[in-house]
N, C-alpha and C positions, 0 to 999 in steps of 0.2 A: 741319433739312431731311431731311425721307424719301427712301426712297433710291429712288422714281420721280422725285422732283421734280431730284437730285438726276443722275439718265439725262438726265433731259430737258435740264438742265445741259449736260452734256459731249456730249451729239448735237447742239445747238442750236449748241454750238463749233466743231462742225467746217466744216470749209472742203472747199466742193466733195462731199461724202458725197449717195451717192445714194439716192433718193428711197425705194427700196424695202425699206431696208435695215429692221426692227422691231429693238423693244431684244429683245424675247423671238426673235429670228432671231440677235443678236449673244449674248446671253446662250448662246444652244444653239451657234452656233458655235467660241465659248470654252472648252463644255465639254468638244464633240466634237475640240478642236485638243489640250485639255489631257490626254485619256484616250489621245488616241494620241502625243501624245510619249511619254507614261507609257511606255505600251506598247512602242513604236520602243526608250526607252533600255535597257528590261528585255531585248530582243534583242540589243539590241547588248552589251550585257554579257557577254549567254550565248554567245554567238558569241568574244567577246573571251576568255572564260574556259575556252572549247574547247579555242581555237586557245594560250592560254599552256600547259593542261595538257600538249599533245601537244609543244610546245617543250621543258617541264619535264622529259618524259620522255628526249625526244633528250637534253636537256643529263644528266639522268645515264647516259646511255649513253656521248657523250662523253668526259664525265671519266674513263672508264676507259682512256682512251689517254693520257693526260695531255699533250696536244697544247694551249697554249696558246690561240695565237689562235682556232680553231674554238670554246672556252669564252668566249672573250670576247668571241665573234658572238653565239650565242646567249645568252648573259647580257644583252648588249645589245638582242635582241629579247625576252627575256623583261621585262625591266627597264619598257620602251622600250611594252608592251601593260599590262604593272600598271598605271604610271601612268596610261594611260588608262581604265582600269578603275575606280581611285581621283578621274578627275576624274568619271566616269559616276555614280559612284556618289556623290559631293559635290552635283554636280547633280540628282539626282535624288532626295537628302534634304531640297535646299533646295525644289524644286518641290512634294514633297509638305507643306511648310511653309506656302505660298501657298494658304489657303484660301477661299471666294468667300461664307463668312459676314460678313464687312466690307463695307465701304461701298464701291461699282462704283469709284471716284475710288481706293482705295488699293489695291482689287485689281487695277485697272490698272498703276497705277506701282509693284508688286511684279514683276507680269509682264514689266514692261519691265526693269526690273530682272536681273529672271532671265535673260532673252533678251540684255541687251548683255553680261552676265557669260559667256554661251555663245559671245557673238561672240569675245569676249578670247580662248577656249578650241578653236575653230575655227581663226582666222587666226593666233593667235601661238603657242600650245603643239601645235597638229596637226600641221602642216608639221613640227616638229625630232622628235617624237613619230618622224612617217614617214621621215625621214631618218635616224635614230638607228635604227629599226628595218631598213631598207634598207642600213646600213654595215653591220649585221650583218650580215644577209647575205653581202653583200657580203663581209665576213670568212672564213665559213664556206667560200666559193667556191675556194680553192687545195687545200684539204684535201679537199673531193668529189671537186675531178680528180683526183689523185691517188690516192684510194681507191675511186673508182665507176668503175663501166665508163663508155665512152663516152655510151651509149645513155639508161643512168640518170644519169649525169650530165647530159647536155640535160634531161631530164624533168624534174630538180631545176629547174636556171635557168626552164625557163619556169613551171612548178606557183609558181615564189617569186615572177615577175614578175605571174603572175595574182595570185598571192595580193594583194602587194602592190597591184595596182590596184583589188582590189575591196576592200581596206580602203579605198584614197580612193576611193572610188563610194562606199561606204557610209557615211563621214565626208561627205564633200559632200552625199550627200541627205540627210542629217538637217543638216548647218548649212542648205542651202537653205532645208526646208522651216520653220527656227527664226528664219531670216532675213527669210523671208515672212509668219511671226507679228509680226515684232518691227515690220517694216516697217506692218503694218494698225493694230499700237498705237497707232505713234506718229502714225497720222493722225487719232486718235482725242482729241488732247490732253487 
């Protein structure tokens, strides 16, 4: 089977798919969703790898107090951004493995493929990811008051609360937007 006859297969399957949809409009939308997750994880890395070096640095500034748990906050934020660094980076060795020379039928169920493995990665390791990085914090917090003025010490909590929220903002838009891929796949059988 060629791999138009083969399109016409898997469009002819679908259920409810509308009318105006062309294989060369799904073909181009595939490739324009696949260039910019590319893209999106290559940011989100550099962003990831900003924000550990400047960690990296506090922690050896820290150590020279030798003040325990303030080390074992930021260890656990620095730890707590690798790993997420390490799954960005896993994901995005395996996506660039997924290539669109195969037959539309196996480049599809790679991509699904790819997408429920991110869903895993989103709902079950993000959440302890940002908890694990927030107890750090959270750690660091007795040893700021204590050694920051008043003033700089607010500016700590809230600079750490924003930080933290706009890692999940920036986790949630990219599962969103991988969710709303995976979601168009699988209407696609």
């Amino acid at each position: 089977m060629n791999e138009f006859e083969e399109l016409k297969d898997v469009w002819s399957a679908q259920e409810g798919a509308p009318e105006s949809i062309t294989s060369k409009k799904l073909v181009e939308k595939s490739q324009a969703t696949y260039e910019n997750l590319k893209s999106e994880q290559r940011w989100t890395i550099g962003i990831l790898v900003i924000t550990t070096i400047g960690l990296i640095a506090f922690l050896a500034y820290v150590t020279t107090f030798n003040v325990t748990q303030p080390i074992i906050g930021v260890s656990l934020m620095v730890a707590a951004i690798l790993v997420r660094i390490l799954l960005e980076k896993s994901s995005n060795r395996k996506l660039r493995e997924i290539t669109e020379e195969q037959s539309l039928t196996t480049y599809t169920h790679q991509l699904k493929q790819y997408y429920t493995k991110r869903k895993r990665i989103h709902f079950g390791l993000t959440p302890v990811i940002l908890l694990t990085y927030a107890f750090g914090f959270y750690l660091l917090l007795p040893s700021f008051k204590v050694s920051l003025s008043k003033g700089f010490y607010t500016y700590i909590i809230v600079s750490g609360v924003i930080l933290l929220f706009g890692f999940s903002y920036l986790f949630y838009r990219l599962a969103k937007k991988e969710m709303d891929t995976l979601t168009f796949l699988s209407k696609l059988k």
